[in-house]
N, C-alpha and C positions, 0 to 999 in steps of 0.2 A: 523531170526527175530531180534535178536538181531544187525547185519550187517546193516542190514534197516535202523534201529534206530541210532546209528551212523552216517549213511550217512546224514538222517534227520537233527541231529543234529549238524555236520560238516556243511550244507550247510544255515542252519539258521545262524550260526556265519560267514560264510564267507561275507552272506548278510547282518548283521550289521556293518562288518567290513567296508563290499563296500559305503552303508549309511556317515558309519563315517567320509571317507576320501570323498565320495563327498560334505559334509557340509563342512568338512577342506577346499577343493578347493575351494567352493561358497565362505569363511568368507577371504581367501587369498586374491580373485579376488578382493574381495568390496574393501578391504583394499590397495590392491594396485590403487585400481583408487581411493580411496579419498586421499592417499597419491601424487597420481600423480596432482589430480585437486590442491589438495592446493599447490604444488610445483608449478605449472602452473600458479593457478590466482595468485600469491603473486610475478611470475618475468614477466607474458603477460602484456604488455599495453595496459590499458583501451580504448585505440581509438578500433574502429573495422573498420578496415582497414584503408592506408595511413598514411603518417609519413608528419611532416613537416607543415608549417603555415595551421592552417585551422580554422574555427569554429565549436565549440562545439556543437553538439545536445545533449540532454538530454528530456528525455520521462518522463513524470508521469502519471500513467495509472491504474486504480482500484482503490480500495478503500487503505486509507491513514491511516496506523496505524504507531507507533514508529519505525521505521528502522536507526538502529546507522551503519549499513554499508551502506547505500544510503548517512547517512551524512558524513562520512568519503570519500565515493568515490566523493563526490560533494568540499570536503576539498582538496584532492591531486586536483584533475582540477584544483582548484584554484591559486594555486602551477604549472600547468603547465604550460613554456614557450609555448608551440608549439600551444597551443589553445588562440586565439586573441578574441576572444567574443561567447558568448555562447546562442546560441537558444534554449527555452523551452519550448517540447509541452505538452500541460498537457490534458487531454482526463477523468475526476476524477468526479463522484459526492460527495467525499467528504470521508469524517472518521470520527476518534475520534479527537476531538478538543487536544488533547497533541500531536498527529502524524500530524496535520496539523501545530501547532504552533512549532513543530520543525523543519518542513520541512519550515516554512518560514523563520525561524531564519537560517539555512544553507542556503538558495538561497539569502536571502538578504547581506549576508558575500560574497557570491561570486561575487554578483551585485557591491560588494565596491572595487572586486578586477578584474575583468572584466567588459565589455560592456555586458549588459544581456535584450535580449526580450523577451516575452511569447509569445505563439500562442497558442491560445484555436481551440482544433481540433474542439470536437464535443460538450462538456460538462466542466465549471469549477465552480461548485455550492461546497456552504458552503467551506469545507474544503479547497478544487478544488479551490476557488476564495480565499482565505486566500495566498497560493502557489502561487498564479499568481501576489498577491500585490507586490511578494517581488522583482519585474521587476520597471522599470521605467516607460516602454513601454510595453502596452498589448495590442494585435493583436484578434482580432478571427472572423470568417464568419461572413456571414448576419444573419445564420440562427444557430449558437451555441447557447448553452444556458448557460448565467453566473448569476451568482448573489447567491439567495437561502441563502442569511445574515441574520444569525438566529442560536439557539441553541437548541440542545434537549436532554431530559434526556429523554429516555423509560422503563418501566422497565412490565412484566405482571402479573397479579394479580387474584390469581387462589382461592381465600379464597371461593366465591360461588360454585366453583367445589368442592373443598373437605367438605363443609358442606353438600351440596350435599349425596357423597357416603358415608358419617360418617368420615371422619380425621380429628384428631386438630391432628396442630403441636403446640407441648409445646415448650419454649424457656426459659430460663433464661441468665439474659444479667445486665451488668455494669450500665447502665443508660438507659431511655427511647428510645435515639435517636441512642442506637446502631444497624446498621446494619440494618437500617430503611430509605425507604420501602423494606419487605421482600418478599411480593408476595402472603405470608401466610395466611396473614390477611388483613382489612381493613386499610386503610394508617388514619394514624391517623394528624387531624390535624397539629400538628410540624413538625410530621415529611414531611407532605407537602412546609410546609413556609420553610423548611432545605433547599430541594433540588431545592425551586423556586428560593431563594438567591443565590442558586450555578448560575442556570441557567443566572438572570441577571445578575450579576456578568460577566460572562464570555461573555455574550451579550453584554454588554459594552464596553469589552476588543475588541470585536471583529468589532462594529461602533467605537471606536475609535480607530482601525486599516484604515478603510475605510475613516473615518474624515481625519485621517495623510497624508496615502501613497495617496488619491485621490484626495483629496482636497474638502470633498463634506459636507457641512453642513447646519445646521436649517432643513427646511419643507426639502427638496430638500433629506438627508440624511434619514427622520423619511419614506418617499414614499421606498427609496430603500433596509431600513432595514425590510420591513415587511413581510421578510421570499420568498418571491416570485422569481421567477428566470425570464431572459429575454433572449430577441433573441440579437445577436449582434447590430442588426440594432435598437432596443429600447438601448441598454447600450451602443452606442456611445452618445446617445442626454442624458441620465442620468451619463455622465461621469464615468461609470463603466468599458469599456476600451478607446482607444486612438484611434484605427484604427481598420477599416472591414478589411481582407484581409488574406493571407496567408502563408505559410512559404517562400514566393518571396518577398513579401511587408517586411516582417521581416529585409528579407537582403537587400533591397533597405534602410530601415530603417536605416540599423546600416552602411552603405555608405555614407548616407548623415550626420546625426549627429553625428555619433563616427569614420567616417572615415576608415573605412572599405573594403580593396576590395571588390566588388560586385561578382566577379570571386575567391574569395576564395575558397576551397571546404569546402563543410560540411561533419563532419563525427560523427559518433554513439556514446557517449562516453558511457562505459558501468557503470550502479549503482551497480554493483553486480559481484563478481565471477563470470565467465562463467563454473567452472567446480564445483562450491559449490551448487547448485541446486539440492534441495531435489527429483523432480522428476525424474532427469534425474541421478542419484544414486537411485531411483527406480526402472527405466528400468533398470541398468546397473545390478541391483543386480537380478533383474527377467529373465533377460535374461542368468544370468550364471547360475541361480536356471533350466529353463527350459535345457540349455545343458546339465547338470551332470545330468535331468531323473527325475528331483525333482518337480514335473510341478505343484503340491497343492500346497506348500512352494510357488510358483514364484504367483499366481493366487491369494493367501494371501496377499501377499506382494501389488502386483498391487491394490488389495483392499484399502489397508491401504494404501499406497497412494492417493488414491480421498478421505478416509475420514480427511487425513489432507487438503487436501486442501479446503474441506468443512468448516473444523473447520477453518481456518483462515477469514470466511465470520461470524465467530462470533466476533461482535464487543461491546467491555462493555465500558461503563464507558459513561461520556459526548460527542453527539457527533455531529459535524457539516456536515449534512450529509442530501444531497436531493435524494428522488427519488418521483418517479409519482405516482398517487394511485389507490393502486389496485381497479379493475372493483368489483361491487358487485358479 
């Protein structure tokens, strides 16, 4: 009996042992591939594929928050001899007004250091059309939709639900206007007139973005700032872009006024590490979790990866941002 027990208890220790070193191996493997991706993207060239004269593409696509490595990687381009003028497709309904006014501030620095045109693929509303001002020349279909010039504060206001089931939240706070609206309670006048002056504010900032870079003013400006978005074929005759057309017309564009072969290649420039990609260091860490036996761990992990990328579809703050509205 007592042999038994022994043996029991030898083989529970061997299998925390075997646990132990398969987590070792899991935490090696992760560690060698971020060690390798950042060795990689820090010496690969952002072109994705070919070497040599060509023009730059550059994508913007989803929703638009602060990215200081999209502005850095749109800084070295700018910095690149090999790229002769830069094509940008933007496909965005917008973000938070500080991730759009960034991102225009970097594309119009590039625009002063290259030939630069936009092409709206399918969508370049609010923030999306802030991004596209920072071009000289904006392209997009008959049938895109641009415009959506306009600001929003959202915020939602659950006070009727918790009187409802019996909650007050208590608060003690510095002054009236802190941290107001809280959602808690009833928005109390000021703290209304607070956040309406953010909103103009920032609405003005953003028609006289439109006044500048377009040239559009009086009646003509107050029609296109009223939040509305259009087809290409309405924002050519309201001077919201320059040309119908597509990423051919782009380069026929930048041939005839900036002098551009028409036959140059285009190639991808990348915004982003190609091996710094949190999902793809998800896989890599799920899939060495699933070899070593460990398949709950890797099933966790793949979890938590859709909930960050859930959570980055949460957007706070001010934000210049169109979508359609929902069906009842």
């Amino acid at each position: 009996m007592s042999l038994n027990a022994d043996t029991i208890v030898d083989r529970r220790r061997m299998r925390r042992k075997l646990t132990f070193w398969r987590v070792v191996a899991v935490v090696l493997a992760v560690a060698a591939l971020v060690t390798i991706g950042a060795f990689a993207s820090g010496r690969a060239p952002e072109f994705i594929g070919g070497s040599g004269g060509q023009i730059a593409r550059v994508t913007i696509r989803g929703l638009i928050r602060t990215d200081q490595e999209r502005v850095e990687a749109l800084e070295r381009l700018g910095r690149t001899g090999s790229a002769k003028a830069v094509i940008v497709r933007i496909d965005t309904p917008g973000g938070t007004t500080a991730g759009a006014e960034q991102l225009y501030t970097a594309l119009a620095q590039l625009r002063r250091q290259k030939p630069m045109v936009v092409v709206v693929d399918g969508l370049a509303a609010s923030g999306g059309y802030i991004a596209a001002m920072a071009a000289d020349h904006i392209i997009a279909q008959q049938t895109s939709l641009v415009g959506s010039i306009g600001v929003l504060f959202q915020y939602p206001n659950v006070a009727d639900l918790l009187k409802t089931v019996g909650v007050k939240v208590e608060e003690i706070k510095s002054s009236p206007l802190k941290a107001a609206p809280n959602g808690y309670q009833p928005t109390s006048p000021e703290a209304r007139a607070a956040i309406e002056s953010i909103v103009r504010d920032t609405f003005q900032w953003f028609k006289g973005l439109v006044q500048t870079r377009r040239g559009i003013e009086g009646e003509l400006l107050e029609r296109v700032a009223d939040g509305r978005v259009f087809t290409g074929r309405q924002a050519i005759e309201l001077k919201l872009i320059d040309e119908v057309g597509n990423e051919r017309t782009a380069r026929a564009w930048l041939a005839k006024v900036k002098g551009i072969d028409e036959d140059t290649p285009v190639r991808d420039w990348s915004l982003r590490s190609r091996f710094g990609d949190l999902p793809f260091l998800h896989l890599a860490a799920a899939a060495a979790l699933e070899a070593v036996g460990l398949s709950s761990l890797a099933r966790r992990l793949e979890h938590s990866g859709a909930l960050q990328a859930i959570e980055r579809l949460n957007l706070d703050g001010l934000l210049a941002l169109w979508h359609p509205p929902a069906s009842p």
